[in-house]
TITILO-631999 format. One line per 5 residues: number of its first residue (from 1); their letters; for each residue x, y, z of N, C-alpha, C, O. Coordinates in Angstrom, 3 decimals. Atoms other than C-alpha are relative to their C-alpha. Last residue first. Example, Ala and Ser with C-alpha at 12.3 -4.5 7.8 and 13.67 -1.06 7.14 Angstrom:
2
2) SA) -0.820/-1.190/-0.060/13.670/-1.060/7.140/-0.770/1.090/0.730/-0.261/2.198/0.899 ~ 0.890/-1.190/0.000/12.300/-4.500/7.800/0.900/1.200/0.000/1.936/1.181/0.665;
***
This chain:
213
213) XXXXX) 0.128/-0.997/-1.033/161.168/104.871/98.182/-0.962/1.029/-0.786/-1.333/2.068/-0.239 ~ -0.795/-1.452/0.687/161.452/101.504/96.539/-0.587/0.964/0.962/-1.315/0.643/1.901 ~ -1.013/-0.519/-0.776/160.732/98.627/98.756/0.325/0.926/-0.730/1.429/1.352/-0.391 ~ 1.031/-0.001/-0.685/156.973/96.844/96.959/1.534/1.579/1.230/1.140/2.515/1.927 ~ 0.489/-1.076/0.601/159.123/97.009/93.714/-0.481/0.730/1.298/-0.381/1.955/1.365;
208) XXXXX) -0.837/-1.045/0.640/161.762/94.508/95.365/-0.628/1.617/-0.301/-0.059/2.671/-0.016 ~ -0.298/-1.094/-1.578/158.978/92.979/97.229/0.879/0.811/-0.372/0.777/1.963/0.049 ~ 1.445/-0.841/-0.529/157.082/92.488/93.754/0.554/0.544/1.398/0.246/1.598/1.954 ~ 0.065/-1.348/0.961/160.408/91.329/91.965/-1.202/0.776/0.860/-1.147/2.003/0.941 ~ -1.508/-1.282/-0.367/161.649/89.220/94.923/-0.404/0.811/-0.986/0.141/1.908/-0.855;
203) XXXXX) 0.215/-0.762/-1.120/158.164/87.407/94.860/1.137/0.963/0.339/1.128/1.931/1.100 ~ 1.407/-0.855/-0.007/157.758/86.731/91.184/-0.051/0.778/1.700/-0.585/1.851/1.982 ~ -0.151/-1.031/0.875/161.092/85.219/91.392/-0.494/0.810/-0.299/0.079/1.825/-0.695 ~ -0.817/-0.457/-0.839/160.154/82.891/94.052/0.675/1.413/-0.345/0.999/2.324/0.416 ~ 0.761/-0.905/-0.965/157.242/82.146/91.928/1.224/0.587/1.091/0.855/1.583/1.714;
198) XXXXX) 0.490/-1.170/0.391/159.732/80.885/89.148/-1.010/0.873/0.687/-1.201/2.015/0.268 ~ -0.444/-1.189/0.307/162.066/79.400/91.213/-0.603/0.960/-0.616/-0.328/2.151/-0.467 ~ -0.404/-0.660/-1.399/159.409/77.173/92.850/1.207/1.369/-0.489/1.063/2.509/-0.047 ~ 0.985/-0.723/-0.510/158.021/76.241/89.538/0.452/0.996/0.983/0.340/2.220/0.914 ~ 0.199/-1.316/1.103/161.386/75.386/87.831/-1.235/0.513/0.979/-0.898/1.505/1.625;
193) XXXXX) -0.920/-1.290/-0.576/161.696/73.069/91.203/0.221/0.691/-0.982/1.156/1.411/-0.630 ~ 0.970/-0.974/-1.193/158.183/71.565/90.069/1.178/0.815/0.811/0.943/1.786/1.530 ~ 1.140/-1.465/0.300/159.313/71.339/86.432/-0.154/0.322/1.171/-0.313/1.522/1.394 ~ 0.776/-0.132/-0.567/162.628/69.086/87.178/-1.122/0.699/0.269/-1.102/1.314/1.335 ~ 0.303/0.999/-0.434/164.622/67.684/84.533/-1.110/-0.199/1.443/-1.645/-1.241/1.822;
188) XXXXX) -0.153/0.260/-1.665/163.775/70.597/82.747/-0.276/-1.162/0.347/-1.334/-1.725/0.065 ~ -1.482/-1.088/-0.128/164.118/71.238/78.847/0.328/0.052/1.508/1.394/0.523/1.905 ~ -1.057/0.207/1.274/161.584/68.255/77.279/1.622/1.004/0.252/2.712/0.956/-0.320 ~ -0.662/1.080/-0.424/159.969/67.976/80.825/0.780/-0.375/-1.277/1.515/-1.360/-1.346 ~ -0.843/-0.153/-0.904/158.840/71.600/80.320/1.045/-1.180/-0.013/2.253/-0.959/-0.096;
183) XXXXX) -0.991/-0.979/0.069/157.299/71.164/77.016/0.953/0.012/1.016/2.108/-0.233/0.669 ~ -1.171/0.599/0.012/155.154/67.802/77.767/1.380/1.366/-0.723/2.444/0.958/-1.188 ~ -0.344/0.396/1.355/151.960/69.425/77.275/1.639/-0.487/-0.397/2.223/-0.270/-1.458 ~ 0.709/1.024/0.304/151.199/69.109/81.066/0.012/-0.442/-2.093/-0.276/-1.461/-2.721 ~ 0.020/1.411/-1.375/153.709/70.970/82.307/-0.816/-0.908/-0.740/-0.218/-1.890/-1.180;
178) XXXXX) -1.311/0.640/0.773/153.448/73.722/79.145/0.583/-1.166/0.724/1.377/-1.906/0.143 ~ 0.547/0.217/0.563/149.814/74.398/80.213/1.404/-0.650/-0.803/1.434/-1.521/-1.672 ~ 1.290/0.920/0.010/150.191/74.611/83.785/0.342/-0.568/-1.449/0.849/-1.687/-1.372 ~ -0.879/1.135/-0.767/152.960/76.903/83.075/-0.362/-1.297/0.399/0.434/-2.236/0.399 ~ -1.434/0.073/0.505/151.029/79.198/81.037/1.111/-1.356/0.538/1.714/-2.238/-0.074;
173) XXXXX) 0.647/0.817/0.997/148.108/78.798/83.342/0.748/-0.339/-1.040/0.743/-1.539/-1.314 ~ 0.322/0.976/-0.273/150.206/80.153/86.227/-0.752/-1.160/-0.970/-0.647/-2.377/-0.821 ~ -1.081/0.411/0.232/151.402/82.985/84.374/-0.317/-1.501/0.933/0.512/-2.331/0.562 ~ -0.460/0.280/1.245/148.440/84.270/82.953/1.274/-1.524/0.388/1.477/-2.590/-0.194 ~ 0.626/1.095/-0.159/146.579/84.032/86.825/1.009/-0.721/-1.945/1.170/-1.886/-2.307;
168) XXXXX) 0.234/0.918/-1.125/149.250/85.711/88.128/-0.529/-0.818/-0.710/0.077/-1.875/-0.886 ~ -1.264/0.527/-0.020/149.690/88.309/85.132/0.268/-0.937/0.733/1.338/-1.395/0.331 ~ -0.053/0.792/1.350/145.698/88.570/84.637/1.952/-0.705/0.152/2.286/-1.874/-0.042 ~ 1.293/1.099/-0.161/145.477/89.240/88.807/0.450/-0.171/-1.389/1.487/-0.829/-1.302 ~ -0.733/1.566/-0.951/148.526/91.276/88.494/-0.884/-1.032/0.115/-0.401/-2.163/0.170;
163) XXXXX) -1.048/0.179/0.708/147.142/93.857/85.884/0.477/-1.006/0.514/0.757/-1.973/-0.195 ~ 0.785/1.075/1.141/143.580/93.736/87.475/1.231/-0.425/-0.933/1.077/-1.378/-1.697 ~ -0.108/1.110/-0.450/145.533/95.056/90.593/-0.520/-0.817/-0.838/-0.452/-2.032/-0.649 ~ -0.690/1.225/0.785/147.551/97.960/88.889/-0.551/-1.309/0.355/0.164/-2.240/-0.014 ~ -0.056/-0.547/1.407/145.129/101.196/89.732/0.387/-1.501/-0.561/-0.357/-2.129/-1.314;
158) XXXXX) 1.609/0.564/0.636/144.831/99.996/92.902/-0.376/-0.314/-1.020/-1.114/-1.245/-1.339 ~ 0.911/-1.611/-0.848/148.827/100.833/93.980/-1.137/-0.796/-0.632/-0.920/-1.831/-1.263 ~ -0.036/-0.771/1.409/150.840/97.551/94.363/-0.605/0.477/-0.031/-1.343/0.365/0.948 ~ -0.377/0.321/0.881/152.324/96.340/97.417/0.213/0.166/-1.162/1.265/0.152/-1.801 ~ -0.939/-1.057/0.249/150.931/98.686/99.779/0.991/-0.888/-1.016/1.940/-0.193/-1.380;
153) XXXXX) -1.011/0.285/-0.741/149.296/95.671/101.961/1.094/0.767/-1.076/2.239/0.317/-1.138 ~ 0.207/-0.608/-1.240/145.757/96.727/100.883/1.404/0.069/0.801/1.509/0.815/1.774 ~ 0.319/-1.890/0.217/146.786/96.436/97.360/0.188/0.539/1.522/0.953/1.413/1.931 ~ -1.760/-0.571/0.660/148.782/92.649/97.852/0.005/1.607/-0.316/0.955/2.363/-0.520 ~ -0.930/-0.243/-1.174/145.600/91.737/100.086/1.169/0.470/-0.537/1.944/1.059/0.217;
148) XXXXX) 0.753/-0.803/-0.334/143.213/92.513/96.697/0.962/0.349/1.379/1.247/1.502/1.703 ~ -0.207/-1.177/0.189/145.328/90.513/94.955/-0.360/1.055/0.828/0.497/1.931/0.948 ~ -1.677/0.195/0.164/145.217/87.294/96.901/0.437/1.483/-0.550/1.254/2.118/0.117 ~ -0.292/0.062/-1.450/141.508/87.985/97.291/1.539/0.461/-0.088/2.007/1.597/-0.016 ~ 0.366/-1.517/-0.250/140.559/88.182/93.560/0.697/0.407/1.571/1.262/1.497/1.666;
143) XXXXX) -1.093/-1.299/0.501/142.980/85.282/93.540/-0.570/1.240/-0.203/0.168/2.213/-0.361 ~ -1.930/0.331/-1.480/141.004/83.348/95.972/0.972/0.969/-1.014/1.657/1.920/-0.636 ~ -0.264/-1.300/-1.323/137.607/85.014/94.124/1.350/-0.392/1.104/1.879/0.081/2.110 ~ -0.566/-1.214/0.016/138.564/83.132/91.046/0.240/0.970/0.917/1.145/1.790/1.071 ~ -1.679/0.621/0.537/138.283/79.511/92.134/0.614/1.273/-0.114/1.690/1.527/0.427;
138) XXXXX) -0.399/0.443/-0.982/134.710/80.442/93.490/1.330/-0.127/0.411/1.820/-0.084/1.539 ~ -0.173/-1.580/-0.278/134.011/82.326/89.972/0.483/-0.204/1.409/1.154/0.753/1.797 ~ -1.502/-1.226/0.192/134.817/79.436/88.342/0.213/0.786/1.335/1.181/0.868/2.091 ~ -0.739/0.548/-0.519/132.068/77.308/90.776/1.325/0.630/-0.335/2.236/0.900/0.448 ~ 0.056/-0.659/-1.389/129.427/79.783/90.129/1.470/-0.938/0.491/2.104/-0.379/1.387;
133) XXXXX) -0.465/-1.030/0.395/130.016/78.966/85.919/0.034/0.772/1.928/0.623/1.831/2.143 ~ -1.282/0.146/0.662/129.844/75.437/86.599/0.539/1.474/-0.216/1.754/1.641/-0.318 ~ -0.532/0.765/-1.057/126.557/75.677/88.305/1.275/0.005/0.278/1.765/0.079/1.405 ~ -0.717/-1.403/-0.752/125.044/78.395/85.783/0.722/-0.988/1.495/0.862/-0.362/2.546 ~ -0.381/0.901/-1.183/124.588/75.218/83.206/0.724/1.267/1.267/1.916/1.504/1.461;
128) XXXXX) 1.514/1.409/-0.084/122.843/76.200/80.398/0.328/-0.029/1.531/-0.503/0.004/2.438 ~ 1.576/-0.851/0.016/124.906/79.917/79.992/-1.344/-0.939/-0.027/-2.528/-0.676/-0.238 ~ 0.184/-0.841/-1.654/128.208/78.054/81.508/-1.256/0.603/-0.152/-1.950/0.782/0.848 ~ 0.969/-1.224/0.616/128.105/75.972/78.281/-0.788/0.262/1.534/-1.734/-0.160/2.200 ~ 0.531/0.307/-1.165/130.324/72.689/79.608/-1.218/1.084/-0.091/-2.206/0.808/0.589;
123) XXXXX) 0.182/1.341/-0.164/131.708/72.076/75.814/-0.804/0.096/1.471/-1.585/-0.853/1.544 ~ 0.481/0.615/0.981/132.189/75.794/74.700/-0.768/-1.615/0.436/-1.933/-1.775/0.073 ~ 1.397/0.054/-0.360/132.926/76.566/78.435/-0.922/-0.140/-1.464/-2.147/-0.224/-1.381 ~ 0.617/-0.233/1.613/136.482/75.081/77.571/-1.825/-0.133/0.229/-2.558/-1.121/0.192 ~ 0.031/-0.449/0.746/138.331/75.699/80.514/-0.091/0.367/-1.123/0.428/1.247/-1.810;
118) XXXXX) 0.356/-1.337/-0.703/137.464/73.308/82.883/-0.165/1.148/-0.601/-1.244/1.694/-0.372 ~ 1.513/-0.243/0.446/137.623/70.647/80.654/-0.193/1.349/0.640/-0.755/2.306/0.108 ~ 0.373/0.133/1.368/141.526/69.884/80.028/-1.289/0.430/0.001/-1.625/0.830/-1.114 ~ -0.069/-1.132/0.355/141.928/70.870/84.160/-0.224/0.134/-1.532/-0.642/1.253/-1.829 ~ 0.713/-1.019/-0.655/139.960/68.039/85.055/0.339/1.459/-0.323/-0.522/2.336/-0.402;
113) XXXXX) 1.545/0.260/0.747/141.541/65.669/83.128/-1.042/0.829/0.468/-2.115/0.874/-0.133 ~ 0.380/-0.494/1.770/144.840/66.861/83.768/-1.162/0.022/-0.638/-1.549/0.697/-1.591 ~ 1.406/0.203/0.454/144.297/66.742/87.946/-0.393/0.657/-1.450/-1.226/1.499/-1.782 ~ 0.538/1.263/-0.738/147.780/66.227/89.518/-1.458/-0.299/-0.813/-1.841/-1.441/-1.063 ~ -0.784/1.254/0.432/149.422/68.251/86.719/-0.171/-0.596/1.058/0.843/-1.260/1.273;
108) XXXXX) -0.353/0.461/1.532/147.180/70.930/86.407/0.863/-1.321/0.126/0.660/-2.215/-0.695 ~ 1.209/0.353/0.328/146.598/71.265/90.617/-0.424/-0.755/-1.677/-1.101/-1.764/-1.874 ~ 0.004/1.626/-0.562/150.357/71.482/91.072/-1.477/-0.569/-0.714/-1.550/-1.439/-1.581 ~ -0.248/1.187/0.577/149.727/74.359/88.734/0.153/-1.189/0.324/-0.055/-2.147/-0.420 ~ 0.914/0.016/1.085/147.380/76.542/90.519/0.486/-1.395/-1.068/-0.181/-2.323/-1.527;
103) XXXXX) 1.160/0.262/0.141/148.740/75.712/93.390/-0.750/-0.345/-1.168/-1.410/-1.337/-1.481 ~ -0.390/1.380/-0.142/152.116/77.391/92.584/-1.292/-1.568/0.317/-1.035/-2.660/-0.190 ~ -0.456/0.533/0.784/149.994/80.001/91.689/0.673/-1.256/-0.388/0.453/-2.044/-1.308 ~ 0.974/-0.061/0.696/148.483/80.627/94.881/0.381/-0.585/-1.837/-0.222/-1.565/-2.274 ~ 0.114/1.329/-0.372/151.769/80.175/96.724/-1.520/-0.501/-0.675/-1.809/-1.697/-0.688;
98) XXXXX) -0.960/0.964/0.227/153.164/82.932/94.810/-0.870/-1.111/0.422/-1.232/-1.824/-0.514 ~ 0.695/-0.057/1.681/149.802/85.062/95.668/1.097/-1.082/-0.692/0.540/-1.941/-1.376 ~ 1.721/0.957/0.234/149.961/83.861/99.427/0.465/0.149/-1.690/0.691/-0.852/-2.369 ~ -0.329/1.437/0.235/153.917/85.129/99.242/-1.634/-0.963/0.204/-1.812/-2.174/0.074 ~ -0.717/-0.354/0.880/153.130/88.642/98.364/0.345/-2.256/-0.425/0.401/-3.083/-1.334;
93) XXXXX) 0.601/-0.238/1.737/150.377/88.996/100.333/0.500/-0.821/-0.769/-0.206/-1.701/-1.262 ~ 0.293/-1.401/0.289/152.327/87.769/103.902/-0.634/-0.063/-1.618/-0.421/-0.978/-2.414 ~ -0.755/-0.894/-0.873/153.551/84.344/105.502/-0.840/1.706/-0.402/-1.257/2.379/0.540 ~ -0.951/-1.027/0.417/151.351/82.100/103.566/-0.179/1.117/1.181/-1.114/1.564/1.845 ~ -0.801/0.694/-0.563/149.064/79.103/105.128/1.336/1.306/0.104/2.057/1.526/1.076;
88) XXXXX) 0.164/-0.128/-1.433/146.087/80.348/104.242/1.366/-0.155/1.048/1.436/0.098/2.251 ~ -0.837/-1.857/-0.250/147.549/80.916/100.536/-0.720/0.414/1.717/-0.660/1.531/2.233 ~ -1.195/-0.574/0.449/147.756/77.375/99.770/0.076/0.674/0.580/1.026/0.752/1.359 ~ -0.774/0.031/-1.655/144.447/76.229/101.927/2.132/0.154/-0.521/3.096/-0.110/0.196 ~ 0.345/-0.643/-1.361/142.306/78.373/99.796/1.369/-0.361/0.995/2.063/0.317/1.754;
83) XXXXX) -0.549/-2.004/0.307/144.105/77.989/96.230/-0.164/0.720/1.427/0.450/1.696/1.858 ~ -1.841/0.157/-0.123/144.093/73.786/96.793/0.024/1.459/0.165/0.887/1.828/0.962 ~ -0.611/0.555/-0.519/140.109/74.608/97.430/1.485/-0.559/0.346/1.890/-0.828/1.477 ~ 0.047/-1.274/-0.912/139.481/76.818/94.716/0.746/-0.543/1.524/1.774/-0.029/1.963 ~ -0.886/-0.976/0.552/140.771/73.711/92.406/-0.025/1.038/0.684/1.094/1.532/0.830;
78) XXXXX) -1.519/1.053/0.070/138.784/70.695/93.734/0.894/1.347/-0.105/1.466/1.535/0.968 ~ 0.201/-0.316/-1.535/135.405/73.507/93.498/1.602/-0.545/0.894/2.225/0.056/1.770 ~ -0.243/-1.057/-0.527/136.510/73.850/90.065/0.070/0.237/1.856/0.724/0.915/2.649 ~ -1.445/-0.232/-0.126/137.095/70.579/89.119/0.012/1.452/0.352/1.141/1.870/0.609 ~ -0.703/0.879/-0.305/133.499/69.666/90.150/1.708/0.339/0.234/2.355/0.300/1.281;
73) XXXXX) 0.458/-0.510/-0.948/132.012/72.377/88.359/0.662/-0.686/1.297/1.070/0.094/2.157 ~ -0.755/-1.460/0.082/133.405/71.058/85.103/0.231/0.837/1.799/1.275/1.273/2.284 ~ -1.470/0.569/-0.412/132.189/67.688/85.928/1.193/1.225/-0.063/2.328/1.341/0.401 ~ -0.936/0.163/-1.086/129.296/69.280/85.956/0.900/-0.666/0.712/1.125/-0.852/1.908 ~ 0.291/-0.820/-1.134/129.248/71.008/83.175/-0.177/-0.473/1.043/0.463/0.193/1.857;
68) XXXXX) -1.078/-0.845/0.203/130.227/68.408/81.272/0.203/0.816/0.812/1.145/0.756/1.601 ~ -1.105/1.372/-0.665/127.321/66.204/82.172/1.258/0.296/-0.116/2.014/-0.536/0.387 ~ 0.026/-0.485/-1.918/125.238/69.492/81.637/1.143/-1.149/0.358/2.065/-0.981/1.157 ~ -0.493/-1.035/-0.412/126.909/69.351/77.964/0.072/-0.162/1.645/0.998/-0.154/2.456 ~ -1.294/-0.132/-0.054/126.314/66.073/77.196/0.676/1.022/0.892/1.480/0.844/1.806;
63) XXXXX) -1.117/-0.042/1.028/122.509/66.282/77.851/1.666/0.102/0.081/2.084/0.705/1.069 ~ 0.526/-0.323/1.032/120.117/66.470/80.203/0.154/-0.440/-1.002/-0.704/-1.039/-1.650 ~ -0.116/-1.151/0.592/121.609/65.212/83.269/-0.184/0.001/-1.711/0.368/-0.791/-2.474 ~ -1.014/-0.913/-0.634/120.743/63.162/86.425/0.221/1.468/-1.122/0.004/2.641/-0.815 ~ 0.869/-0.072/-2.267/118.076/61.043/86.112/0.365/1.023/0.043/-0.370/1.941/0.405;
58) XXXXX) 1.383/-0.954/-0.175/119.244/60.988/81.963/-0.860/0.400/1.477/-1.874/1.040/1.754 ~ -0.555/-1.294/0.182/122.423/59.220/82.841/-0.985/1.021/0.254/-1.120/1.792/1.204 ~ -0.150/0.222/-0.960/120.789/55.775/83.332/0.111/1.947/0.491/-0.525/2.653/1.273 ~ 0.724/-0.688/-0.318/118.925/55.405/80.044/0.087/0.591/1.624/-0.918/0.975/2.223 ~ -0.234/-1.441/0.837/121.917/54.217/78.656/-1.236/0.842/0.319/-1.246/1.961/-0.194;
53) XXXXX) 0.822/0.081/1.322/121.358/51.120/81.372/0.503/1.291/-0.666/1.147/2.038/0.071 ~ 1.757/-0.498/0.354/124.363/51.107/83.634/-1.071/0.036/-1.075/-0.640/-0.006/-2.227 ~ 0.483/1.065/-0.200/127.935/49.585/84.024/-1.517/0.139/0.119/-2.251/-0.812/0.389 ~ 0.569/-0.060/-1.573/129.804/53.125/85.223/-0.696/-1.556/-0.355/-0.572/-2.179/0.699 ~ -1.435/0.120/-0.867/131.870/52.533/81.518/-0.794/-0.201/1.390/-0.664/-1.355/1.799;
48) XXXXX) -0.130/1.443/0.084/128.077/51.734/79.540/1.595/0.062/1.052/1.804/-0.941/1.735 ~ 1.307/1.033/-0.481/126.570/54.920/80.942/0.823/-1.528/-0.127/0.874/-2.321/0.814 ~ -0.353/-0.210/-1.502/129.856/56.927/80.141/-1.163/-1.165/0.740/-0.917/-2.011/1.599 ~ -1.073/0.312/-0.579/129.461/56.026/76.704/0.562/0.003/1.183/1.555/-0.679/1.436 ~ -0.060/1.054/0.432/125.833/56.632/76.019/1.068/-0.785/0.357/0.843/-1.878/0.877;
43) XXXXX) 0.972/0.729/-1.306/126.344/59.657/78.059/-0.436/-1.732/-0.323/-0.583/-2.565/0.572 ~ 1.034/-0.517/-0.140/129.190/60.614/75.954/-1.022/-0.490/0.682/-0.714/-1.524/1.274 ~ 1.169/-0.015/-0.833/132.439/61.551/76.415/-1.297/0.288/-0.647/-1.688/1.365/-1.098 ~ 0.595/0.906/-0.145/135.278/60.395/73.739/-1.067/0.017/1.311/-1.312/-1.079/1.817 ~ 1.118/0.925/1.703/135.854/63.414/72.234/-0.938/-1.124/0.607/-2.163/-1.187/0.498;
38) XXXXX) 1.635/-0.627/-0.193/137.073/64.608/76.079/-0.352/-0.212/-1.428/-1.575/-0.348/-1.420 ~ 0.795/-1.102/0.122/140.095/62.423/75.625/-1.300/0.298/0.017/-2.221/-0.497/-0.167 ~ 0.128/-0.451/1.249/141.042/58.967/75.841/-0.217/1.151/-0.495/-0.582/1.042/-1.665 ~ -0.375/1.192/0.633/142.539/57.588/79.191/-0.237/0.293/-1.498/0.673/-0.074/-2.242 ~ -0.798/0.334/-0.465/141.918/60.544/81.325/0.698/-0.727/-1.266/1.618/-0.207/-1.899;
33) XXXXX) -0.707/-1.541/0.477/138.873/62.242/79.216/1.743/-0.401/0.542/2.605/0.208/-0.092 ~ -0.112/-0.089/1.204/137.341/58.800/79.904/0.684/0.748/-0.488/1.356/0.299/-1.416 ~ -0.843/1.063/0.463/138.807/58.475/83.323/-0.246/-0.011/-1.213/0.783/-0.278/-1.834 ~ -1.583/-0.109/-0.339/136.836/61.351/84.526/1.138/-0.798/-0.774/2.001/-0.175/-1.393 ~ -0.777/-1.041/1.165/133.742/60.630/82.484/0.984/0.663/0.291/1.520/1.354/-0.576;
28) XXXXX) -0.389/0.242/1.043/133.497/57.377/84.616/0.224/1.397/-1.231/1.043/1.410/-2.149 ~ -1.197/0.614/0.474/133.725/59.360/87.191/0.609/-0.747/-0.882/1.807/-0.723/-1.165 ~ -1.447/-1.134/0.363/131.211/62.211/86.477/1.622/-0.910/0.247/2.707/-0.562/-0.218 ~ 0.425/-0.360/1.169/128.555/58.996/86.100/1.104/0.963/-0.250/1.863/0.830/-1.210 ~ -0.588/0.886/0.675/129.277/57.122/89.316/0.350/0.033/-1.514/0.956/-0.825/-2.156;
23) XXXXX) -1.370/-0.322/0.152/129.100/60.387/91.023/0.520/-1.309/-0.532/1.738/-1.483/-0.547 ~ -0.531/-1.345/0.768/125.677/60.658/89.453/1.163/0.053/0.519/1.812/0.879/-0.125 ~ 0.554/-0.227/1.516/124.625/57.094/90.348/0.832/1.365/-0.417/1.849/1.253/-1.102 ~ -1.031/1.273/0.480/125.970/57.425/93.928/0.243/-0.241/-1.522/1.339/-0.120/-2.070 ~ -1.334/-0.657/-0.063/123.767/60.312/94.775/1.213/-0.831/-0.403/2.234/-0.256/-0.780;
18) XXXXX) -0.284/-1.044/1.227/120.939/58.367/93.672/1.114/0.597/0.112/1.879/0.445/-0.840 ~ 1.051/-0.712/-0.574/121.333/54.698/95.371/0.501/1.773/-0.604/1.614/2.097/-1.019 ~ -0.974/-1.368/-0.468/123.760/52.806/93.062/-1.300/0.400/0.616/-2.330/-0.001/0.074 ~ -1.348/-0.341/-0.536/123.391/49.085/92.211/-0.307/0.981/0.972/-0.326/0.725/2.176 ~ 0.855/0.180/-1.107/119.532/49.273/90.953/1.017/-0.187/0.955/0.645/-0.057/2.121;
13) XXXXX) 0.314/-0.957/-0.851/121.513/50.959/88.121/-0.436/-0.011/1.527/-0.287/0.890/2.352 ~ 1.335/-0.168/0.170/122.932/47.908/87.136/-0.008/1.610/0.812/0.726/2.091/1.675 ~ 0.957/-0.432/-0.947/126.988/47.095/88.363/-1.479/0.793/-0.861/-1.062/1.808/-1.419 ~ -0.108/-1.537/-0.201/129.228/45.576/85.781/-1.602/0.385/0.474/-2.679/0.116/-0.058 ~ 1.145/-0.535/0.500/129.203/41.643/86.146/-0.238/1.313/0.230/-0.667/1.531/1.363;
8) XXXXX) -0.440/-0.412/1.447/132.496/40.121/86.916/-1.345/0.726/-0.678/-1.240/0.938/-1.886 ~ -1.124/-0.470/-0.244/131.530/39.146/90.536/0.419/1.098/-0.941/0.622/2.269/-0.618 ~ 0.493/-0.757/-0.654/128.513/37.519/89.910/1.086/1.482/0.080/0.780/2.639/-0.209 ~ 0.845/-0.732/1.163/130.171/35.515/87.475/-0.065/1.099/0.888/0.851/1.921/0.869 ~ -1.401/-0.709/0.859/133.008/34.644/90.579/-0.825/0.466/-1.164/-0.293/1.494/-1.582;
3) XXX) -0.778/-1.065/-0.685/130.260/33.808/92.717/0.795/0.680/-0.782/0.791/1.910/-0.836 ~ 1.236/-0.397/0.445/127.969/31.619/89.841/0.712/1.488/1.160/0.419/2.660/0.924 ~ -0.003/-0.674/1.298/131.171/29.612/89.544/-0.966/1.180/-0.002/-0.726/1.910/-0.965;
***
C-alpha cells in the first residue's frame, strides 16, 4: 500500500533538480493554455499542476508575465527552427519562402498553445522580458532571409521585399489562424492539401512575375 501511495503523490520540489523545476513549470503552463486557456495561467496554478510548493515558481520567475515570457520564448525558438530546416531543404528562393510558410502553419496546428501566446506581447511584455522578444526576432530573421534570397535571386526588385515579407508572413498567419479557429475544417475536408495549393500558387505567381521580359 505505502508503494502505490507513494506512487500517487505529486512530485515536491526536492523532486526536480533546477533546470528540471523550470521546465516542469513552462509545461505545466503548456497544457494549461492547452486544456483551458491562457486565463487560466498562474504561478499559483501552474505550481500546484507540476506538484510543487506555490513558492516553487518564484526560483525561476518573477511574475506571471516572465512565466509567459518564457514560454513565449520557448515557442519561438520551436518555431524558427521548423522555418530553418523547411527552407534548407528548398530547391530555389521562391520555393524556400513557400516552404517557409507552409511551416509556419504546420507549426499553428501542431503547437496551438504555443502559437495562442506567442503573439500577445501584452501578456509575455517583451519590454520586461527581452528573452522572448530575441527569440521573435530569431523566427523572423528566416523570413528576413527567405526574402532577402528572393531579391538577390531577381525575383522581386528591393524596393518590394518588405511588401512580400508582410504578404508571406500575413498570409501564413491568416491561415494559421483560420486552421486553428475551426474555419477551414468547416469548408475543407482537407486544410493541409488547401495549404499546399495555396503556397503552390504563391509560387507560380512569383515565378510567373519573376519570367516577364
Amino acid at each position: 500500500m505505502s508503494t502505490l501511495y507513494a506512487q500517487d503523490v505529486p512530485p515536491t520540489r526536492a523532486s526536480y533538480h533546477h533546470g528540471a523545476l523550470r521546465d516542469a513549470l513552462l509545461s505545466a503552463s503548456l497544457q494549461l493554455i492547452e486544456t483551458e486557456g491562457i486565463g487560466a495561467v498562474s504561478l499559483r496554478r501552474v505550481a500546484r499542476e507540476a506538484g510543487v510548493s506555490p513558492a516553487a515558481p518564484y526560483y525561476h520567475f518573477t511574475d506571471r508575465a516572465a512565466l509567459l515570457g518564457a514560454l513565449s520564448a520557448k515557442g519561438f525558438r520551436l518555431l524558427a527552427a521548423d522555418l530553418a530546416e523547411a527552407t534548407a531543404s528548398a530547391g530555389s528562393p521562391v520555393q524556400a519562402l513557400a516552404a517557409l510558410i507552409r511551416a509556419y502553419v504546420t507549426f499553428a496546428h501542431r503547437q496551438p498553445a504555443y502559437f495562442q501566446l506567442m503573439f500577445r506581447p501584452e501578456l509575455s511584455q517583451y519590454h520586461k522580458h527581452p528573452e522572448a522578444k530575441a527569440a521573435e526576432d530569431a523566427a523572423s530573421a528566416c523570413l528576413e532571409q527567405a526574402v532577402a534570397d528572393c531579391v538577390s535571386a531577381g525575383v522581386i526588385p528591393a524596393a518590394q521585399g518588405d511588401a512580400l515579407a508582410v504578404t508571406a508572413w500575413g498570409l501564413g498567419h491568416g491561415l494559421a489562424s483560420l486552421w486553428l479557429d475551426g474555419q477551414l475544417k468547416d469548408l475543407y475536408q482537407d486544410p493541409a492539401a488547401l495549404m499546399a495549393q495555396i503556397t503552390s500558387l504563391l509560387e507560380s505567381m512569383l515565378s510567373a512575375e519573376n519570367a516577364k521580359p
